[in-house]
C-alpha positions in Angstrom: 14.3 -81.6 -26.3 16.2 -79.1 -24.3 14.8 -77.6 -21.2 15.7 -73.9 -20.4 16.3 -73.1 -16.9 16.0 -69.3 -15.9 17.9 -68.7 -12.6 17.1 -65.0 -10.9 18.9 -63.8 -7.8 17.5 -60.6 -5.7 19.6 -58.7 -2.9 18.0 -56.9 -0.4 16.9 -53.4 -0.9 18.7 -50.4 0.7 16.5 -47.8 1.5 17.7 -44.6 0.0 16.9 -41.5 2.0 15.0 -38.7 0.3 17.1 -36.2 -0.5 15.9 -33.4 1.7 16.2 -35.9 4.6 17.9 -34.2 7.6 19.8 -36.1 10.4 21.3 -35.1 13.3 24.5 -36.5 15.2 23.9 -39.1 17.7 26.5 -39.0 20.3 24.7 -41.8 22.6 25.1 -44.5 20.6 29.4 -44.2 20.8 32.2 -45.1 18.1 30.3 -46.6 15.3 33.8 -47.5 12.7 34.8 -50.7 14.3 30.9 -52.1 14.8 29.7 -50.7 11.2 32.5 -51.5 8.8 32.6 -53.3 6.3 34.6 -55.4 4.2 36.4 -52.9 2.6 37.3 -51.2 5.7 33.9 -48.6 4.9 31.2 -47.4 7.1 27.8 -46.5 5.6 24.2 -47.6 6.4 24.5 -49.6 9.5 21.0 -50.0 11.5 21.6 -52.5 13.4 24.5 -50.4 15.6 22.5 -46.9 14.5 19.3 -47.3 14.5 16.4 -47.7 11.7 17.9 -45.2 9.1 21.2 -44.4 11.0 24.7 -43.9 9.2 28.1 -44.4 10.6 29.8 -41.2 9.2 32.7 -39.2 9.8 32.4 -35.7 9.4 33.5 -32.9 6.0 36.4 -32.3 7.8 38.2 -35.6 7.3 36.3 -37.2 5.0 35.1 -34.5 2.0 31.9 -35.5 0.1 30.5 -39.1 -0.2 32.6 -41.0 -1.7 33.6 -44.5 -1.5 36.4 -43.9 1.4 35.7 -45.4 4.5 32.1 -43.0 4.6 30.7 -45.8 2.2 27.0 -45.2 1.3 26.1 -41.9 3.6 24.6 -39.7 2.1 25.8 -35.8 2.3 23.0 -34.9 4.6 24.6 -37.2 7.1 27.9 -36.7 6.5 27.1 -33.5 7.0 25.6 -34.0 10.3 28.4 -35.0 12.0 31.7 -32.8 13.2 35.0 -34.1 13.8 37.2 -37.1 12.3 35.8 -39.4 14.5 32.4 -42.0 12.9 29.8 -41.4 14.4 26.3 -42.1 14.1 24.1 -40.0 12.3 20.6 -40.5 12.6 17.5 -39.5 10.8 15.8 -36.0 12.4 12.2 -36.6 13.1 9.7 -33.6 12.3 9.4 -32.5 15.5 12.6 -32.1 16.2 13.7 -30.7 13.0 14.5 -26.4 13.0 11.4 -24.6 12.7 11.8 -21.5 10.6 8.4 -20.2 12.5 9.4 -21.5 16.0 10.3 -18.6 18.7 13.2 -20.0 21.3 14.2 -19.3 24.5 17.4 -20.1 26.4 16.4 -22.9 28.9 19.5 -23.3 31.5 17.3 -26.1 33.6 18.4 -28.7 31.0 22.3 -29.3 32.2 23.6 -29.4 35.6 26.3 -26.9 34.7 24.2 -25.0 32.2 26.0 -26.2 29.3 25.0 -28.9 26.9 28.0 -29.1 24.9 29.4 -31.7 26.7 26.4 -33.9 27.3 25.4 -33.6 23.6 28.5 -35.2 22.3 30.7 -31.9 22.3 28.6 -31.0 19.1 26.0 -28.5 18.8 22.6 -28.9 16.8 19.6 -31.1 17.5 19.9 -32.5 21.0 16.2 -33.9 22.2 17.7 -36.1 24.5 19.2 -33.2 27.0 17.1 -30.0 25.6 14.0 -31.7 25.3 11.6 -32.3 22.3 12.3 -30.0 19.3 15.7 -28.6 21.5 18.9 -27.2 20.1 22.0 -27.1 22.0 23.7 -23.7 20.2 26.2 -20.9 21.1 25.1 -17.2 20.3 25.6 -15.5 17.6 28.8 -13.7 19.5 30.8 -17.1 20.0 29.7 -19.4 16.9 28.3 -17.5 13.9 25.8 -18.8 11.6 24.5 -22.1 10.7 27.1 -23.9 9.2 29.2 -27.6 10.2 31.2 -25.7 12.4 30.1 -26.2 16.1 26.5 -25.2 15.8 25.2 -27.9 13.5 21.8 -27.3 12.5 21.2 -25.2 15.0 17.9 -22.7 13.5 19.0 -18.8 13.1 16.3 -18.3 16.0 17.5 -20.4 18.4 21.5 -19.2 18.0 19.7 -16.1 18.7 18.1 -16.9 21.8 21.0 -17.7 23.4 23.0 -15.0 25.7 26.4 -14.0 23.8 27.9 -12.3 26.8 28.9 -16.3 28.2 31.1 -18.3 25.9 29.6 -21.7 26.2 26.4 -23.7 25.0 23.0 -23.7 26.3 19.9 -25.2 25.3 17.2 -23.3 23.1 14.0 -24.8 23.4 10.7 -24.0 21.1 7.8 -22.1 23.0 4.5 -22.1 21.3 3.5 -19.6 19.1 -0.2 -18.8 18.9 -1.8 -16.0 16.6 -2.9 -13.0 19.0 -6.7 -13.7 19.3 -8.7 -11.2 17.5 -9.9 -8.3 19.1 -13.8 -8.8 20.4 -16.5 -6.2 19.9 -18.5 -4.6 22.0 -22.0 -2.9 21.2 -21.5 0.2 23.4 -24.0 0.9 26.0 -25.0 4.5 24.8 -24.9 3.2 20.6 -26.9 5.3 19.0 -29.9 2.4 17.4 -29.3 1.1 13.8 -32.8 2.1 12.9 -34.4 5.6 13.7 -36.8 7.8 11.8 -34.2 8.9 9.5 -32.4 5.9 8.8 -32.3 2.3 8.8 -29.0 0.3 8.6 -29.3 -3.4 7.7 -26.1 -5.3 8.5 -25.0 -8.5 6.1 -27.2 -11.8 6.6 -25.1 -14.5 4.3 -28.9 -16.3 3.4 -30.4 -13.1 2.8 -27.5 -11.1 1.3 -28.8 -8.9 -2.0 -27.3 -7.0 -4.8 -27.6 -2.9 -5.6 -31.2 -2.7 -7.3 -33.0 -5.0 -4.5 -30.9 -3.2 -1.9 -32.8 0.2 -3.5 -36.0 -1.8 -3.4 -35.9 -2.9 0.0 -34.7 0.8 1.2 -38.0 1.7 -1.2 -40.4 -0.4 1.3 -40.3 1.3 4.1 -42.3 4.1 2.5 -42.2 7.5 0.7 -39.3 9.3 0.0 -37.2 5.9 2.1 -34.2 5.2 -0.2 -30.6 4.2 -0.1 -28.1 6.8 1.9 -27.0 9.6 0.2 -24.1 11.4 2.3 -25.0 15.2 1.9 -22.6 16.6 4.4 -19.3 14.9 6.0 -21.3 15.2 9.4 -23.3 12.4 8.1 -21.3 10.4 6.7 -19.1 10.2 10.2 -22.3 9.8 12.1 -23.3 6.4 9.9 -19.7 5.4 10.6 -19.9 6.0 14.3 -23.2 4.3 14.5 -21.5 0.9 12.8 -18.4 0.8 14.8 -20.4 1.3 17.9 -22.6 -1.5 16.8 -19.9 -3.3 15.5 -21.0 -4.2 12.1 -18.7 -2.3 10.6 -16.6 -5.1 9.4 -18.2 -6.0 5.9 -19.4 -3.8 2.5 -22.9 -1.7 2.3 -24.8 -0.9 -0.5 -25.6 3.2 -0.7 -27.3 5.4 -2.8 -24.8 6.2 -5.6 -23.4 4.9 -9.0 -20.6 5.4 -11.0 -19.4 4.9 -14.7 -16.1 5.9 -16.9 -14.9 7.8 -13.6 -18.4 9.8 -13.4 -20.2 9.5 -10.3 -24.0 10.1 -9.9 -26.7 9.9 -7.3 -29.3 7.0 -7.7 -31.3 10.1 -8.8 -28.8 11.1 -11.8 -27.0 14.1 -10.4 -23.8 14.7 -10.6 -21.5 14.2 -7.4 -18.3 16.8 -8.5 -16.3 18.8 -6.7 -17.7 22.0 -4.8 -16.2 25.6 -6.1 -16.7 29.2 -5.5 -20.6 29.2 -5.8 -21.0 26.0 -7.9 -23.2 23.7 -5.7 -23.1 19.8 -5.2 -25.7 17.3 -3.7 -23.3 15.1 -2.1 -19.8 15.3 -0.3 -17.2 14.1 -2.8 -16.9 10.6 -1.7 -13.4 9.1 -0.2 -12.5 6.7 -3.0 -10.0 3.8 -1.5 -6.7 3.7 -3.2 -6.7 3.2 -7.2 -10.6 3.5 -7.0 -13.1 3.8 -9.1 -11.3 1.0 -11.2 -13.5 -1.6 -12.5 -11.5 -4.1 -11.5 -13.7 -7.3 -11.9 -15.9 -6.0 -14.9 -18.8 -3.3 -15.6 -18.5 -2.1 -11.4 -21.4 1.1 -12.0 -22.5 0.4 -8.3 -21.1 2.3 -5.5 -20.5 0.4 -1.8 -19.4 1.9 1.4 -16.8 -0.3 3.0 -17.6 1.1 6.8 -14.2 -0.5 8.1 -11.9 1.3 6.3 -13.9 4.8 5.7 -13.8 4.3 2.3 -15.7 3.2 -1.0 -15.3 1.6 -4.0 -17.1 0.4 -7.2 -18.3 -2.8 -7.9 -20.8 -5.1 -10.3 -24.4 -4.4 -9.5 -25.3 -7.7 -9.0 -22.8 -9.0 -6.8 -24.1 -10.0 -3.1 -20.7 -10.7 -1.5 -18.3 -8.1 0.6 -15.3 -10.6 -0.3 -15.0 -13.6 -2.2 -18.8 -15.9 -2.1 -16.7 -18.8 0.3 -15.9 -16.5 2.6 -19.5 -16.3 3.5 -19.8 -12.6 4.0 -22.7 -10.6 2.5 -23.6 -6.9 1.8 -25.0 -4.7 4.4 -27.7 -1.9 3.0 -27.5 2.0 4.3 -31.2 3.5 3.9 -31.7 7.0 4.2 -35.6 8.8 4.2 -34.3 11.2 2.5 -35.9 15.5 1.9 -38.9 15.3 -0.1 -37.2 17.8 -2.4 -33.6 15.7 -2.6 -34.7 14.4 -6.5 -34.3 18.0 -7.7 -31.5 19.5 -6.0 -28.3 21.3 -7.3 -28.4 20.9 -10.9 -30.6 23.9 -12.2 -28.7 27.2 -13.9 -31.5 29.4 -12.8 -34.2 28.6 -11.0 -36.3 31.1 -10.9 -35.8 34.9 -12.5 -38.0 37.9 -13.2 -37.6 41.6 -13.3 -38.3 41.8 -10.1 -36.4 38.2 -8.3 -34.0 36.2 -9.0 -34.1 33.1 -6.9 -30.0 30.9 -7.4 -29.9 27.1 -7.2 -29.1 25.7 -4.5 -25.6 25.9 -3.0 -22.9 26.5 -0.1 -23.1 30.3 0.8 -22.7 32.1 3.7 -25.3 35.3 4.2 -22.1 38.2 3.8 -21.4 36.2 0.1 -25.2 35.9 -0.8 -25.2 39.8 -0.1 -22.0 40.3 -2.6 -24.0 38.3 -5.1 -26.8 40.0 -5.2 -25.3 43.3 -5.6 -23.1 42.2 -8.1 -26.3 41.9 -10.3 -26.7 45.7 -10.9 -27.8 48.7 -9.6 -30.5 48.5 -6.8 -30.2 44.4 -6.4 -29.9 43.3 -2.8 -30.9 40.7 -0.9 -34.8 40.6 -0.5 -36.8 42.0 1.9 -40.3 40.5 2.7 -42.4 43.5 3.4 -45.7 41.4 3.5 -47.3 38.1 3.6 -48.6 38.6 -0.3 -44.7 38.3 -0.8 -44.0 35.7 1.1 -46.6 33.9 0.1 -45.5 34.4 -3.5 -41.9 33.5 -2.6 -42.5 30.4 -0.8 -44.6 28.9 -3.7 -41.7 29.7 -5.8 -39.3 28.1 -3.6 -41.5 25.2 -2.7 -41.9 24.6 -6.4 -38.2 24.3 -7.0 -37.4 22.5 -3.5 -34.9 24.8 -2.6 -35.3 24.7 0.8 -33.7 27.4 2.9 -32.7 30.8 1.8 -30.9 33.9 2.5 -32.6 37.3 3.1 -32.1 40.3 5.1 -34.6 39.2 7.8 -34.1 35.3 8.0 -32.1 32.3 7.1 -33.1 31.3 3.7 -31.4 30.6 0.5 -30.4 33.0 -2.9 -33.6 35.0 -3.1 -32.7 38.3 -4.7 -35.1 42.0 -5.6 -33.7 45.3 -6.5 -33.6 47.7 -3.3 -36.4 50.1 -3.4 -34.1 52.4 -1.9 
């Protein structure tokens, strides 16, 4: 019977640095050849002269690459690390003292006692901790030693060969200050704000539990009583008096439901009229509203529901249901605009003719001045003007007539009124 004997032999492991390992020159430790070689007359991993990780190298310019000649088993990024023909030891770069690309630097001259740390860091510039301090590079401006290459500068960052002075030829230490985010501007309700709620409107910032979408926005604005309903901006001075009153109570920092909608590019009141453009004496019951850029858009879907984003001064369209000014993690909700709006606001500005006989003719509503509404009138024939109330049996008759319609204010040749026309009896 024959007995098989299986012999197995294991050598101890050499750590292999991650590629993307950086070291830095170590010029504390001395002449590293004679303690580190080898057999073969080659330098390489040697921790017990080094330090855990370190490399006796010799730098590109006498030895090129990593091969087998005398640089034994150092990898490039320490081969790298080290300038002149001499071995050194290159050492592992620990993370805080490795170049920052967001660090800001500042030439510290308290470092050295004559200013310069080329000498005391081994007459090699690059990562120094031991003279410059934690996360310090000893570095030459960008006027003496350009760049960041092998030559002189090491791995000194771009920013810290910047913060040195180029007008002296010589090395001083840059050290990393901190770098904080400026702090965000804090708001201040102004003394004089004018209140959120009044008798005309009521403005109901974003409450992340209570947050709600465009129809129970409407509802709520419904609550408060008759004719209470989301904003509708008639005028531009209303629209920069809401904005006013949010930045002054600042709450203008998140999305508000108001009263409009908007579909294929058409934009409506909640009531259904038409929000266009105002020309010559075409009317409108709303200013034309300031879209942000490439808005309307429906960007995330069927957007028919119009919100004011009081920050910017702008609006934008966006799904009725949603209940979120951003994205739902961010925790930000929509604010709701309500408006108690004219009794008459259902009905205004999309009539032809409101009301006409052979005696009247009363326009739709619309932006006139009294000298226009004049030339108007007489542009309808012979003996048209604008009216004259001669008793109260006519104005009784003419404010039924306007009350009817909801036109509300009109021109004539006594008072301020709107489009009511008569032939002269002249």
């Amino acid at each position: 019977m024959r007995t098989a004997i299986l012999l197995a032999s294991s050598a101890a492991a050499v750590t292999t640095p991650p590629p993307d390992q950086l070291f830095r020159q170590d010029n504390f430790k001395g002449k590293c050849y004679d303690a580190c070689k080898g057999d073969n007359n080659q330098a390489g991993l040697c921790e017990d002269f080094c330090g855990e990780g370190g490399y006796c190298c010799s730098g590109e310019n006498y030895h090129r690459g990593n091969g087998p000649e005398k640089n034994g088993d150092c990898p490039a990024g320490a081969v790298g690390a080290i300038y002149t023909n001499v071995h050194t030891c290159a050492i592992p770069m620990s993370i805080k003292d490795a170049p920052k690309e967001w660090a800001t630097y500042v030439q510290d001259n308290s470092k050295t006692d004559d200013s310069s740390c080329f000498i005391s860091c081994g007459k090699w510039g690059g990562s120094c901790p031991e003279v410059c301090g934690e996360g310090g590079f000893c570095c030459s401006g960008n006027g003496h030693h350009y760049g960041n290459g092998p030559w002189k500068n090491g791995n000194c960052p771009q920013a810290a060969i910047d913060a040195i002075d180029d007008s002296v030829i010589s090395y001083r230490c840059a050290v990393p200050i901190p770098t904080t985010p400026a702090p965000e501007p804090v708001c201040e309700v102004s003394s004089d704000a004018t209140p959120l709620e009044d008798e005309e409107y009521k403005i109901i910032p974003q409450d992340a539990e209570t947050t709600v979408n465009w129809p129970k926005a409407r509802q709520q604005c419904k609550s408060y009583g008759k004719h209470w309903d989301l904003a509708i901006f008639n005028y531009e001075r209303e629209f920069t008096r809401i904005q006013k009153i949010l930045q002054e109570n600042c709450v203008a920092d998140h999305a508000y439901w108001i009263g409009y909608r908007e579909n294929d590019g058409v934009t409506t009141t909640q009531y259904g009229q038409r929000v266009r453009t105002t020309a010559g004496y075409g009317a409108t019951v709303s200013i034309d509203l300031p879209w942000a850029e490439n808005e309307p858009n429906d960007n995330l879907g069927n957007e028919q529901c119009v919100r004011y984003n009081a920050q910017e001064g702008t609006v934008n369209d966006a799904i009725c249901g949603r209940t979120w000014t951003g994205a739902k993690k961010d925790g930000i909700g929509m604010g709701i605009i309500c408006e108690k709006h004219n009794p008459c606001e259902q009905d205004r500005g999309d009539r032809t003719v409101e009301f006409e006989n052979k005696r009247y003719y009363i326009s739709k509503a619309q932006f006139i001045n009294a000298n226009d509404a004049k030339i108007a009138c007489q542009a309808r024939g012979k003996h048209w003007d604008l009216a004259i109330i001669e008793d109260k049996q006519e104005h009784s008759f003419l404010n039924k007539k306007i009350g009817w319609m909801c036109s509300i204010l009109a021109w004539n040749d006594k008072s301020n009124w709107n489009g009511i026309e008569r032939p002269s009896r002249k």
